[in-house]
N, C-alpha and C positions, 0 to 999 in steps of 0.2 A: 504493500500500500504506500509505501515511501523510498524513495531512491538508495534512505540510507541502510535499508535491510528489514523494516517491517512488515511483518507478514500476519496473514490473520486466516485461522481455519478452526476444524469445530474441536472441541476439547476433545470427545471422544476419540478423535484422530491420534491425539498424543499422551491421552491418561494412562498413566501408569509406565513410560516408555523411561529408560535408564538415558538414553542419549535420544536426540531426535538429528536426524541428519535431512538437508535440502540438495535435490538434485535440483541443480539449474541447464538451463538447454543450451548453455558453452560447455556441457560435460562433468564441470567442476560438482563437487559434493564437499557440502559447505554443514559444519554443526552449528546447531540453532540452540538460542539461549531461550529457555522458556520465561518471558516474562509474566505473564499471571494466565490465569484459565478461571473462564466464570460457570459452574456447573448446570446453573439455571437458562442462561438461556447457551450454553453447548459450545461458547465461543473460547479461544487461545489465542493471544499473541506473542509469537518469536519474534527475536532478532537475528539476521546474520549477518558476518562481516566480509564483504565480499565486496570492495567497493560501491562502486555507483551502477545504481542496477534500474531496467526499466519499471515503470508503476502502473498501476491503473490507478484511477480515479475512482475515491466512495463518493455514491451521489446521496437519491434518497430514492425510494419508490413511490414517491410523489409522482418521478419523472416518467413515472410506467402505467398505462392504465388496463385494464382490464381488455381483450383482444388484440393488442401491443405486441410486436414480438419482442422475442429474448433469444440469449444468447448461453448457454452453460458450457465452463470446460472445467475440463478435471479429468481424473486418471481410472477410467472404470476399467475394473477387473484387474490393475495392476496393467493395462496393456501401457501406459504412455499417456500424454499427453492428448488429451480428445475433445472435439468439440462437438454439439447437438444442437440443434433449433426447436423453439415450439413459440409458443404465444402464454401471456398472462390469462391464466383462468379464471382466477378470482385473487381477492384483495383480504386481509384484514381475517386470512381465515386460523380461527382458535382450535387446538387441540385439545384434547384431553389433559395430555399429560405435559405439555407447555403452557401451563395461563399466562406466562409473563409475557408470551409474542405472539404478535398478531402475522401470520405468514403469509408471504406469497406464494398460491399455489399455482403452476406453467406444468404442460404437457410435454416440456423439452426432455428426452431422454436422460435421465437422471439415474444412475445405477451405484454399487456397491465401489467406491475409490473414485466418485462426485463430492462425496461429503466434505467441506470445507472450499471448494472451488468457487469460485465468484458466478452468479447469476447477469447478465451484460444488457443494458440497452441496446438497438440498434449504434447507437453514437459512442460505446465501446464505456459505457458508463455504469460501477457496479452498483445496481440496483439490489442485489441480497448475495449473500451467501449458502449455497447447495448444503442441507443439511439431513433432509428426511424423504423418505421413498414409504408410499405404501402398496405393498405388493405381495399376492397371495405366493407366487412364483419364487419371488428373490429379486427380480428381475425388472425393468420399468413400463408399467404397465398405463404413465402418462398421468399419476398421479405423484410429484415432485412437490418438494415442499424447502422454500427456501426464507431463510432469516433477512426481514428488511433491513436495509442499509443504514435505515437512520436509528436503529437497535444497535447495529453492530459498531456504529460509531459512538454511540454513546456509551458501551460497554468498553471500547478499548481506549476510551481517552480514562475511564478509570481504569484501565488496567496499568498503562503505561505510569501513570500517575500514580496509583497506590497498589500495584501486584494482585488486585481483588477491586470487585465490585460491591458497595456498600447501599444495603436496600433498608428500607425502614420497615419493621415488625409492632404488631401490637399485640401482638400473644393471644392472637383470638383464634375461631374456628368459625365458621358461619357457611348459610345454606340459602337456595333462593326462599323469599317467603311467597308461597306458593296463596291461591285462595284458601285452600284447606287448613293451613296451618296458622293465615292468619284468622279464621273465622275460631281456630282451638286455643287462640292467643288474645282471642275478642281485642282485634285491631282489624279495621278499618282498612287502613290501605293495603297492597299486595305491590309484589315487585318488587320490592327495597331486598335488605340481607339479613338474616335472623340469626343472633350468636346462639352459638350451638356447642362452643365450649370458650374455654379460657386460661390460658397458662398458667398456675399459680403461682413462676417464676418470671413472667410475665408483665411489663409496663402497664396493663389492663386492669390487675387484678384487684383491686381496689376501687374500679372506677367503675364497669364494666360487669354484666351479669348475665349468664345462660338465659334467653327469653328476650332481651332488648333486643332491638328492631334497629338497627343500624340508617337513618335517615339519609345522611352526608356527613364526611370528610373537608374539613376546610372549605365548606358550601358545595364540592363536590357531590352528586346523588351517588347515594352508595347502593349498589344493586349488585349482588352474587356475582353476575361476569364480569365486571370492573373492577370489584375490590383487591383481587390480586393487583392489578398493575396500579391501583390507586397507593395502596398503602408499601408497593416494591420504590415507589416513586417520594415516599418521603425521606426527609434530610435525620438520620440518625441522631437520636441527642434534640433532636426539635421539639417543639409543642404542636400536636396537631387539637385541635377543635373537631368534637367530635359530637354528632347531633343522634340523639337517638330517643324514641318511642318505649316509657318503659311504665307498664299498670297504665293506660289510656293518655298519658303525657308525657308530650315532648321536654325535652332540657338537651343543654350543653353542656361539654366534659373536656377540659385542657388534660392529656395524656401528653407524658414525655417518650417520644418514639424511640424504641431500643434497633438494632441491627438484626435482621433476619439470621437468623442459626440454621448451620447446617443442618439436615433430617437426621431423623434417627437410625442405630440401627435395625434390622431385623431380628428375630426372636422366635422361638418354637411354640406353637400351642400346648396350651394343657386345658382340661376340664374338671367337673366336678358332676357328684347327685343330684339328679333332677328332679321338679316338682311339676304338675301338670300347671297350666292357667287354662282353665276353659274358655272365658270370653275371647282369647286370641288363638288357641288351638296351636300353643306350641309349649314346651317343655324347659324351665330355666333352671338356674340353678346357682348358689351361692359362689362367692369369688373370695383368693386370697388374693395378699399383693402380692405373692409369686407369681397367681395366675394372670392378674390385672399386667403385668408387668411383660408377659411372656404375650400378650396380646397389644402388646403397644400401646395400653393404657394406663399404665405405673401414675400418670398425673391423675386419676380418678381413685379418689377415696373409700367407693364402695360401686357397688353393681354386679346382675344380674347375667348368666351368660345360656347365651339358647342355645342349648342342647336339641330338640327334636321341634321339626315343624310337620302339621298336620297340610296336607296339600290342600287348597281350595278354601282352608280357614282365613278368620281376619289378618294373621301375621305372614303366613304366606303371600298371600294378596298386596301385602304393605310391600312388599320386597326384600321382609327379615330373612334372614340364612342363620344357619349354625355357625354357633362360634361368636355372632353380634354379642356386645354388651348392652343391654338396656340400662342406666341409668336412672333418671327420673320419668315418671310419669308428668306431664303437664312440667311445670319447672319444680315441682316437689320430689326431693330425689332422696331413691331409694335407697336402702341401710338392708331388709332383710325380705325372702318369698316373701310372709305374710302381705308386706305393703301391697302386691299385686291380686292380695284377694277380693278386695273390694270394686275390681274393675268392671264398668260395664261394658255388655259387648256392643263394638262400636259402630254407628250407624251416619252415611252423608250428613244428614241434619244434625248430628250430636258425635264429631270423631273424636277419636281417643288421641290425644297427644303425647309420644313418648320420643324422649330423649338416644339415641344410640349411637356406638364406637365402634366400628368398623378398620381395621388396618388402623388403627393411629387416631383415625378421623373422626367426629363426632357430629353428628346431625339428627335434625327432628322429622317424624317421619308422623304424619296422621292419619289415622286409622280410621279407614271409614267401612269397610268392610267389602265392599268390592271396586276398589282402585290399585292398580301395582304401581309403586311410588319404588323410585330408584333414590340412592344415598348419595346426591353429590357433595364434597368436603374440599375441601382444601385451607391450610393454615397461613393466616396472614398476620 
């Protein structure tokens, strides 16, 4: 990206490599210094010293519009040096498992050693970086998926700058608030973000309560698809203003924003004796903090873990699995079985609101008795 040795490709290209070496096309093999790697959005930038060498140009993918073409090169299958044509498909498209970037997705032949290669305007301008192929094959089946440019610039002016990318954390969890959930939280509006947990090591946790309805972000609207890139986007050590819906009234909360942590690691399951719940027609059962622990839930002080689900009951129908932790019911949380014996069985007009922990993740899920509601999470 700079004459004097800049280079920028995807992390996974170089994680974990003991040396990284650069073939350039005068022959020469040049060792690169890694200067930082950002894990979130999959970006590395090296250095090598090899004089003055040609560059491209970062633009932004402003400069590209959707039926555009584009240009990819990169090194697939290890053959060399290659290039591919296609057109912009779409703009601004979110992944699953990236919420920090919004991609561009092009039909331009994208395959296995593209990843890190620059995505090219006609006018030779890099609009993204080749990062992601999805393909039942292996193979490019015209669904390429690359990192916009003005992501990649903003990630590597902090890399160069401080070896790491510094995102702001509030130590929350949160979910979209669907209608159902807020008719079970008697709130009014829908579409906003409902927290759904909270770090208790966490900037939040004082301020901030499982059940508040997250409004806006420094007047930003806060809604489940934005909130990742809203709060990756605050200045660490800042005070964010934070608006939220909590018992039928709004208020404001100065939170000091802490630095996003790395994720956790992995963990083994275990289980425990099981109790029937008839209104949900699934089977739970008491939890140590070995088990809470071994389920990626160690931050949760008690809960309930499903052991068997009846097919066609209300908890199946919700999208519970074995192995969930139920937590609270409504924002009342639980301590022992008993608490779940007083539950009624849940009905659209009257659903059942219960709290759950999934891999790590914590979300509300409302029970209505014939809806199948999926568990999106993610920690910001």
């Amino acid at each position: 990206m700079r004459a004097d040795g800049l280079i920028v490709t995807n992390r996974h290209v170089i994680v974990g490599a003991r040396k990284v070496h650069v073939h350039l096309p005068d022959g020469r093999d040049v060792t690169a210094d890694i200067i930082g790697a950002d894990a979130l959005t999959d970006i590395a930038l090296l250095r090598v010293h090899a004089g003055s060498l040609p560059a491209l140009r970062l633009g932004t993918s402003e400069d590209v519009a959707v039926g555009d073409a584009v240009i990819a090169i990169g090194n697939p299958f290890g053959l060399g040096q290659s290039v591919s044509a296609g057109i912009v498909s779409a703009r601004a498209r979110a992944l699953e498992d990236d919420p920090y970037i919004n991609f561009l997705q092009t039909d331009a032949a994208i395959n296995r050693g593209n990843s890190g290669g620059p995505l090219l305007s006609t006018a030779g301008i890099v609009v993204g970086v080749t990062s992601i192929i999805f393909s039942p094959s292996g193979g490019s089946v015209g669904l390429g998926f690359a990192i916009p440019a003005e992501t990649v610039s903003a990630v590597i002016r902090q890399l160069e700058a401080h070896g790491r990318v510094e995102r702001g954390y509030l130590g929350i969890s949160a979910q979209e608030l669907t209608p159902e959930v807020a008719t079970a939280l008697h709130v009014k509006a829908s579409g906003h973000a409902v927290i759904t947990g909270v770090d208790p090591q966490g900037p939040s946790t004082q301020s901030l309560a499982i059940g508040d309805v997250l409004v806006s972000i420094n007047t930003i609207p806060a809604t489940f698809r934005t909130l990742s890139t809203i709060t990756a986007r605050l200045a660490p050590d800042s005070l964010a203003t934070i608006r939220i819906a909590r018992d039928g009234k709004e208020q404001s909360l100065a939170i000091k924003v802490a630095r996003l942590p790395d994720p956790p690691a992995d963990a083994p399951v275990s289980g425990g004796q099981d109790s029937w719940v008839p209104a949900l027609g699934l089977g739970v059962a008491d939890t140590s903090v070995d088990i809470r622990k071994a389920i990626k839930a160690d931050n949760e002080p008690s809960g309930l873990i499903v052991t068997q689900l009846r097919p066609a009951a209300p908890g199946a129908l919700a999208g519970l699995r074995v192995g969930d932790l139920i937590t609270h019911v409504g924002t009342k949380q639980l301590i022992a079985i008993s608490d779940l014996a007083a539950l009624h069985t849940p009905t659209r007009q009257a659903p059942l609101l219960l709290r759950v922990v999934r891999d790590g993740s914590p979300a509300f899920v409302a029970i209505t008795g014939d809806t199948e509601i999926s568990l999106p999470n993610l920690p910001h």
